[in-house]
N, C-alpha and C positions, 0 to 999 in steps of 0.2 A: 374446414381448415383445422389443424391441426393446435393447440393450446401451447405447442413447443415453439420458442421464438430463436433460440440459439442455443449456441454453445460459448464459454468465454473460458479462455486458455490461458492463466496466469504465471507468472516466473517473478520471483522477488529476490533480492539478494542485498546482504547486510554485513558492512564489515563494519564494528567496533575500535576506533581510530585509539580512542582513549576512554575513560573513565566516563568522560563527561561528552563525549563526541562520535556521532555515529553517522555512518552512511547508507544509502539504501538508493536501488533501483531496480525500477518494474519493467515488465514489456506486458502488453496486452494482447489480445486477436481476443475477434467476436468474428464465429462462424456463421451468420445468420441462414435461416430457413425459409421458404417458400412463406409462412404466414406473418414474420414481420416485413417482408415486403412488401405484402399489402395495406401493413397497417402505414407503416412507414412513405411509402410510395416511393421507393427507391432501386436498387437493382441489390441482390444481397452476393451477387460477384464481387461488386465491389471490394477492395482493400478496406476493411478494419481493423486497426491498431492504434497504438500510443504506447507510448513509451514515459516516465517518468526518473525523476532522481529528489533524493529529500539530505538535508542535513539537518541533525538532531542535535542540538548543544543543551546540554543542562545543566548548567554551572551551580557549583555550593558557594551561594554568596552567603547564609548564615549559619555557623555552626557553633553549637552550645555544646560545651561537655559538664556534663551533670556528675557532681561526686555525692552520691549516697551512703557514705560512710561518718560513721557517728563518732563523736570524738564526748570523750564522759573527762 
């Protein structure tokens, strides 16, 4: 058997909503091969995919502004 178990075909996509807000969504495929079916015990015709989505909020809840200017 072969030490190769697949292939995995990724796609991501990211749109920047605002400053503090971001969005993202993947899709996945896993091409399997003759030898993780036998590790697996499954059929590697089989459909592999997923798909995903994320929301990213990073809010500035503190913000200091530091004045380093010297006053004589």
């Amino acid at each position: 058997m072969s030490n190769h178990l697949g292939t995995e075909l990724d796609v991501v996509f990211t749109y920047k909503w605002t400053k503090d807000v971001s969005f993202n969504a993947g899709y996945s495929q896993c091409f399997a091969t003759a030898t993780i079916e036998v590790l697996k015990t499954g059929n590697r015709d089989n459909s592999n995919n997923w798909a995903w989505l994320m929301v990213t909020v990073k809010p500035s809840l503190f913000k200091t502004k530091i004045n380093h200017s010297k006053t004589n």
